[in-house]
C-alpha positions as a printed NumPy array, in Angstrom:
array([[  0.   ,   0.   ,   0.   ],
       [  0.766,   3.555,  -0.956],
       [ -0.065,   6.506,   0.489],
       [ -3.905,   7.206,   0.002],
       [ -4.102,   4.137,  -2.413],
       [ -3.616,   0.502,  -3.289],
       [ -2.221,  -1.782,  -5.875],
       [ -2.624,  -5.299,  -6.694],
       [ -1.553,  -7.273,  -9.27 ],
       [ -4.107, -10.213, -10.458],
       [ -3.881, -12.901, -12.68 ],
       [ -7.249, -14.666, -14.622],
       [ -5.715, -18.172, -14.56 ],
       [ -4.06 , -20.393, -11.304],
       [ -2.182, -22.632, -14.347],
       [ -2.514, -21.964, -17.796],
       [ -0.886, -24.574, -20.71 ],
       [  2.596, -23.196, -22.761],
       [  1.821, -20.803, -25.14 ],
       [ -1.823, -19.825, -24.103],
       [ -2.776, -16.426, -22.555],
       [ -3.415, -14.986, -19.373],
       [ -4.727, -12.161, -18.273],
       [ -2.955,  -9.585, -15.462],
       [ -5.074,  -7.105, -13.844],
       [ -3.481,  -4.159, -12.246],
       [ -5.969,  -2.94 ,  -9.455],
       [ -5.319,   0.357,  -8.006],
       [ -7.451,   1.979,  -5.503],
       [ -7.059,   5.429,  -4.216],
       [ -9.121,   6.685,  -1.03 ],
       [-11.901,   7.678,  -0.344],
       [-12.08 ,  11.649,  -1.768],
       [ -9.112,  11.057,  -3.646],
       [ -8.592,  10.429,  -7.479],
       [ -5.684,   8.464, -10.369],
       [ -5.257,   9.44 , -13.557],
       [ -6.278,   8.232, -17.023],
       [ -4.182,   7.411, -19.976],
       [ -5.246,  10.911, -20.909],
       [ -5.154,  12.435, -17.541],
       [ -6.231,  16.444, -19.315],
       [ -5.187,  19.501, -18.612],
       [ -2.925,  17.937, -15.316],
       [ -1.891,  15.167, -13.574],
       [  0.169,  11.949, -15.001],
       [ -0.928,   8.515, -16.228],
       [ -0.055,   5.64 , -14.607],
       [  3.116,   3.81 , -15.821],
       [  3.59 ,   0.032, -15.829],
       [  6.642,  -1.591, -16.624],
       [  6.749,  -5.685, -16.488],
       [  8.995,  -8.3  , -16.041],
       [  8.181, -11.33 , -17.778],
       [  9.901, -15.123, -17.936],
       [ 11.993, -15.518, -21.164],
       [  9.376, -16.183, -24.146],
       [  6.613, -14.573, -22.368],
       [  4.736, -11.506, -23.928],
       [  2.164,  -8.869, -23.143],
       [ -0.155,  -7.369, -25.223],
       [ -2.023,  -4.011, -25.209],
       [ -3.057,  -2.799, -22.149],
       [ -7.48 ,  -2.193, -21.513],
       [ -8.23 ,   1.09 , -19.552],
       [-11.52 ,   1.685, -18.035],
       [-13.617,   4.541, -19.072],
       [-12.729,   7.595, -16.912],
       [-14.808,  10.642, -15.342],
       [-14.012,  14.098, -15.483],
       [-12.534,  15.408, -12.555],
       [-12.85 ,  19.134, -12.398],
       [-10.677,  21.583, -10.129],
       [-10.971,  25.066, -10.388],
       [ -9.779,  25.693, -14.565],
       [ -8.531,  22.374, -14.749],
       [-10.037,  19.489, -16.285],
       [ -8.838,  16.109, -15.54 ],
       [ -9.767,  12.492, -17.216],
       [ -9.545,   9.974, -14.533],
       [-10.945,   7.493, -11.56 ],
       [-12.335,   7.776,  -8.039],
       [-12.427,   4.419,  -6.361],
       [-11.321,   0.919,  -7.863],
       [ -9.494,   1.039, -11.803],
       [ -8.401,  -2.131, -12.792],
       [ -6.119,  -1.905, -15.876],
       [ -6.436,  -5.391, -17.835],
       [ -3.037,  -7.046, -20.078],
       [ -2.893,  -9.958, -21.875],
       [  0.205, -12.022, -20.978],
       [  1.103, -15.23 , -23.524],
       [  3.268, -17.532, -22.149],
       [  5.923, -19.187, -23.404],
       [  5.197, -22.364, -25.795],
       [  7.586, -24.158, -23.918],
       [  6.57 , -22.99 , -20.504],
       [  7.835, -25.564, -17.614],
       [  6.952, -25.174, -13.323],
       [  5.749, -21.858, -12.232],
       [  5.831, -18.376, -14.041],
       [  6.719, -15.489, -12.125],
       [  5.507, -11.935, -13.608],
       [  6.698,  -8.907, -11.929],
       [  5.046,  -5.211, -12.531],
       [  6.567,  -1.824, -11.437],
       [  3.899,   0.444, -11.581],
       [  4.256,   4.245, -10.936],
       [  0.852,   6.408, -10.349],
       [ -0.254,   9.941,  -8.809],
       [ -3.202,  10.434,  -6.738],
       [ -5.022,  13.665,  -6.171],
       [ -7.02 ,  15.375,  -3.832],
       [ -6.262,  19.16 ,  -3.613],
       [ -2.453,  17.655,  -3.369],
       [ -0.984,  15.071,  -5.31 ],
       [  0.716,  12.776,  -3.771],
       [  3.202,  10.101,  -5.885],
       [  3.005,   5.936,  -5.632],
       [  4.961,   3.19 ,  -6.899],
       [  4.702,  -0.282,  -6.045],
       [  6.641,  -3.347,  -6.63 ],
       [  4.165,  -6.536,  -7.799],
       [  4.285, -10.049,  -8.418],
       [  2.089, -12.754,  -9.142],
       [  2.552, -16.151, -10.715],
       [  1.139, -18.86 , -12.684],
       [  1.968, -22.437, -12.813],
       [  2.583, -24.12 , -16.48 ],
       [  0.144, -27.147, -16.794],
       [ -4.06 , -27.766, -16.974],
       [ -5.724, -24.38 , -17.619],
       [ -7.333, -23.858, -14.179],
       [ -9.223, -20.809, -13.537],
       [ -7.995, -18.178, -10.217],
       [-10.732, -18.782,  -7.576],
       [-11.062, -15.125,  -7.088],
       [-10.91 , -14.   , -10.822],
       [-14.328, -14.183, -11.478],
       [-15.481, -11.404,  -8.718],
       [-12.894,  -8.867, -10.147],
       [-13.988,  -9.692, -13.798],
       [-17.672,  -8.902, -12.741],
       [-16.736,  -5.698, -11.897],
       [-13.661,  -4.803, -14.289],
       [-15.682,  -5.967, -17.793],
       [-18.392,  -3.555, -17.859],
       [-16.228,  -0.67 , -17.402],
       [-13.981,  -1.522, -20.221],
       [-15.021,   0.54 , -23.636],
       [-16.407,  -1.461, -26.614],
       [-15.873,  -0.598, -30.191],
       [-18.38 ,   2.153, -31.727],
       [-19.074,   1.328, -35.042],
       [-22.693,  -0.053, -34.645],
       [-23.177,   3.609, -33.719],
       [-21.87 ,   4.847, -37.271],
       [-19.46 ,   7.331, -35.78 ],
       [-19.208,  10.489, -38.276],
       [-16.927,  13.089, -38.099],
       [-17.198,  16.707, -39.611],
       [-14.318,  18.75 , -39.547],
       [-14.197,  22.717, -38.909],
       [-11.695,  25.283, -38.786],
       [-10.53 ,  24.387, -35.074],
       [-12.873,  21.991, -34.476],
       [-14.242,  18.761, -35.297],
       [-18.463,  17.177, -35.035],
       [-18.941,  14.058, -33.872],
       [-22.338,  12.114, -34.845],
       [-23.109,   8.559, -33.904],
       [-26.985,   7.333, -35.025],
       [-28.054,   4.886, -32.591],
       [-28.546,   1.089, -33.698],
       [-31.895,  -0.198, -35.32 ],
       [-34.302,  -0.21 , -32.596],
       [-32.086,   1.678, -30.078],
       [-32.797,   4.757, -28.809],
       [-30.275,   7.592, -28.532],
       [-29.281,   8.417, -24.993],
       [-29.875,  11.559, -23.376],
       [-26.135,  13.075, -23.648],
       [-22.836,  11.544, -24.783],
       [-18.999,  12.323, -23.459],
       [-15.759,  12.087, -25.765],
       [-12.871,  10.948, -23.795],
       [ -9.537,  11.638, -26.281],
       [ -7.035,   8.94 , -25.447],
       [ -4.217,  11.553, -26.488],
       [ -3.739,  14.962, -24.675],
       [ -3.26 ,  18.306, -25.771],
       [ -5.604,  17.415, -28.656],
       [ -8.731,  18.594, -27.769],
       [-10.067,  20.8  , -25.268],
       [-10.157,  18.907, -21.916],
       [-13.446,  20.42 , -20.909],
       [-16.377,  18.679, -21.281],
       [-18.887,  20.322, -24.101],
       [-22.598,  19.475, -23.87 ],
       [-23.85 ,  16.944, -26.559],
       [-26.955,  17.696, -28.827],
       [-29.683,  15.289, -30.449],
       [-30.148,  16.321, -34.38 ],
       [-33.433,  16.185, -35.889],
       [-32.482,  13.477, -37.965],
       [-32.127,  11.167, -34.239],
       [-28.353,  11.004, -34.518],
       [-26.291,  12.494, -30.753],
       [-23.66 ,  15.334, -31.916],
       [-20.595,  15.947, -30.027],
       [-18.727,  19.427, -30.909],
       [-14.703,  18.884, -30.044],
       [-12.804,  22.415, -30.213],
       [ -9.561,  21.786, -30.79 ],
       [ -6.584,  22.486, -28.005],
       [ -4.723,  25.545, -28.077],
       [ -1.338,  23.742, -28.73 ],
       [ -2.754,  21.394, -31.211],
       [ -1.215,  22.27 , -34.945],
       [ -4.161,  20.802, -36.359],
       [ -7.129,  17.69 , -36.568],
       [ -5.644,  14.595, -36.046],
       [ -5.942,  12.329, -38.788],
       [ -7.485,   9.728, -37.381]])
């Protein structure tokens, strides 16, 4: 334990065959009233870092974030998480995998309240090579890691508009599915778009537009 937060490293499988995939959770918690940062964390703070240490042959894949919240302070507006994040990576294991797997994570974080206070921590967990058998425990922090993980958006036909330092987002809602009453953009890259949240607008054609003024220090639209 850090100071006002928690980290935990978790892994999906007790044993797992050579060559198959696991996945690592990396559960941080800050206290109560106080907040971690996004992979975006907006106009301040810093993103948590992970750096892992993996048996010879093993390999990790891209990292899941949960959704964020804005988190605003005064001028500032902040992308991030009050309460439990759990940050989800695929580990594959060796082909040839023998005994148990050890896989270490250094993680570095900040947490915020009207301070912000630095954390590291120092994890391990392992896995043993054999049977795929399932962690006891997994299944609870699945339940509650899964729904907050973003899906993709293109049953919403996601259109984009650009202006002069701005772009429009539209997304029509699926057959039979209602648009919801408002809509938030979370940019995974900062100093893109402004970090403020803009309201979102229903057209009359039933589609939910999202207007995204461009950052000050942003040369121009991304391109993608």
């Amino acid at each position: 334990r850090s100071e006002h937060s928690s980290a935990a490293l978790a892994l999906s499988r007790a044993s797992a065959p050579g060559g198959s995939t696991v996945e690592a959770a990396f559960v941080l918690t800050p206290d109560r009233d106080w907040h971690a940062y996004w992979m975006n964390s907006g106009d301040s703070g810093a993103a948590p870092i992970l750096r892992w240490t993996l048996p010879p042959g093993a390999s990790t894949g891209t990292t899941r974030w949960p959704f964020p919240k804005r988190l605003v302070t005064g001028p500032l507006t902040n992308f991030g998480w009050e309460g439990e994040a759990v940050l989800l990576t695929d580990v594959t294991l060796p082909p040839d995998a023998k005994g148990p797997l050890k896989f270490g994570l250094d993680a570095e974080w900040l947490v915020c309240q009207e301070e912000c206070v630095p954390a590291s921590a120092s994890l391990s967990a392992s896995v043993m090579a054999g049977p795929e058998a399932v962690e006891p425990s997994w299944a609870a922090l699945a339940a509650r890691a899964l729904p907050r993980l973003p899906s993709p958006g293109t049953a919403w036909n996601p259109v984009v508009t650009a202006g002069k330092r701005s772009l429009t987002l539209a997304l029509t809602p699926p057959a039979g599915r209602a648009a919801p009453a408002a809509a938030e953009f979370f940019p995974e890259e900062g100093g893109v778009f402004v970090a403020a949240a803009r309201p979102s607008r229903a057209s009359a054609e039933g589609r939910l537009e999202l207007d995204l003024p461009l950052a000050e220090e942003a040369a121009a639209a991304p391109a993608r």
